[in-house]
N, C-alpha and C positions, 0 to 999 in steps of 0.2 A: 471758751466753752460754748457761747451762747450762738456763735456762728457755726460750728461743729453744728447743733440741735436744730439750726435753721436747715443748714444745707442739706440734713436728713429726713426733715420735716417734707422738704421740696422734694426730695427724690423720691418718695414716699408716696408724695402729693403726685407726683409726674406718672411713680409703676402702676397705681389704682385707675388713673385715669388713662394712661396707655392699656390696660388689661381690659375697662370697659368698652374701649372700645372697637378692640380688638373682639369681643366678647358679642358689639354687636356686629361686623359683620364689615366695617368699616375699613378694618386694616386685611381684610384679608378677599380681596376680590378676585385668588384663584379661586377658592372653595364657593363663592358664587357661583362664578360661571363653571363649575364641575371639572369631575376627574377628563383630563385631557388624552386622546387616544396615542396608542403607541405608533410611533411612526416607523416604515420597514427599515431594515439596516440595509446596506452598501453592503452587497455580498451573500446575503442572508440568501438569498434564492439560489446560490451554485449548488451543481447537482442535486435540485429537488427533482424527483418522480412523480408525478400527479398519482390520484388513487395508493400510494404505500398502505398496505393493507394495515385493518385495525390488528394489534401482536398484545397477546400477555406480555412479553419480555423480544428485545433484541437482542438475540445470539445467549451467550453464557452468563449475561448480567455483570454484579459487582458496580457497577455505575448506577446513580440515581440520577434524573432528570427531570425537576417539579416545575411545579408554575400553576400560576390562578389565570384566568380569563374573566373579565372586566368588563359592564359597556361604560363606554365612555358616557360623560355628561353625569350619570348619577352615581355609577362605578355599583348598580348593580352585577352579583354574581353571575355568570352564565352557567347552564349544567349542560351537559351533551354538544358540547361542541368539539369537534375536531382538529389534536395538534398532531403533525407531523413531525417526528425528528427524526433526525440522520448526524451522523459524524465519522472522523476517523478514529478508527479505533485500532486496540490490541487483535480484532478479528476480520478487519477490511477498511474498504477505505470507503470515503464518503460519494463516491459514485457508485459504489455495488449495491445491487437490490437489495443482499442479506444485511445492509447497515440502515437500513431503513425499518422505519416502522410508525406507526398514527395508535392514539387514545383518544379517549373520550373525557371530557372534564366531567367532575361528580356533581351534585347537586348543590354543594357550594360554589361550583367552580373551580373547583382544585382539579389539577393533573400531576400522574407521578408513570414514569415507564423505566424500567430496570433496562440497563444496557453493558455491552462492554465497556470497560477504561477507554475514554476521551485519550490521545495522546496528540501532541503537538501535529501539527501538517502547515510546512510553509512557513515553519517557526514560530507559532501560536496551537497551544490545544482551544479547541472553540468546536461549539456545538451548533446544528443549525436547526431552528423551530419555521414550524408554517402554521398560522392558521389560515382556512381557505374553505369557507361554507356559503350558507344561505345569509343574507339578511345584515352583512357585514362585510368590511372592506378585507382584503386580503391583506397580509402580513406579516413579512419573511422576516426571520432574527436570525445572528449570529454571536451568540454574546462570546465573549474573549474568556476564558478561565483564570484567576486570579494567579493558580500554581496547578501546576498540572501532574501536580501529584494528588489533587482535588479528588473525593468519590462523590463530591454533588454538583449540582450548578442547576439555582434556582431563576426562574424566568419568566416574566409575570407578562401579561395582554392586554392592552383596554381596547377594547374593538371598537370602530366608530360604525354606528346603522349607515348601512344605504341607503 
């Protein structure tokens, strides 16, 4: 028994002092050197349109498309910046103007734009995001749809400054 109480004594001894150190800053030198930027996908930029105008909503809606904007390094929120989205959908395909559409992040940095249903193209449903402003790198996404029977697909940015 009295080896049982040692060997828990140590492990004991081991999580306090792996947690303080953790605690100071020691084990964790991504969150020193800060939130890291997103890097563009492979693809993410087919059929983007520069200027897609800012839209309430893309076509008939029923689809949601969120995401937060981020700067890199402190992962400060961004407000007012500009995402572009476009996909294929139940109402066009991801080259027609009408599947286009850009928002504005909020004051926390949140974006949400209502679209039609994402449906597969090329045997994947996938949406494709831009941001492309002032004072940051550009940054084309493509994220893959889990099931494409999906009505969200959340999609987050950390911008790196110029």
């Amino acid at each position: 028994m009295s080896d049982l109480n040692t060997t828990r004594r140590g492990l004991l001894a081991t999580t306090g002092a792996l947690a303080a150190t953790a605690v100071s800053g020691l084990l964790l030198p991504a969150r020193a050197q800060g939130l890291a930027p997103t890097p563009t996908m492979r693809g993410g930029s087919n059929n983007y349109q520069p200027g897609a105008p800012i839209v309430e909503r893309i076509g008939g809606g029923g689809f949601w498309m969120t995401g937060s904007v981020l700067r890199a390094g402190d992962g400060a929120p961004l407000s007012g910046q500009r995402i572009q989205i476009w996909a294929h959908t139940t109402e066009g395909h991801e080259r027609d103007a009408q599947s286009h559409g850009a928002t504005l992040t909020d004051a926390k940095g949140n974006f949400r734009l209502e679209m039609p249903q994402i449906v597969p193209a090329f045997g994947q449903a996938h949406g494709h995001l831009a941001f492309e402003g002032e004072g940051f790198e550009t940054v084309f996404l493509r994220p893959v749809m889990s099931n494409s029977r999906d009505t969200t697909l959340n999609v987050d940015f950390v911008l790196q400054p110029v």
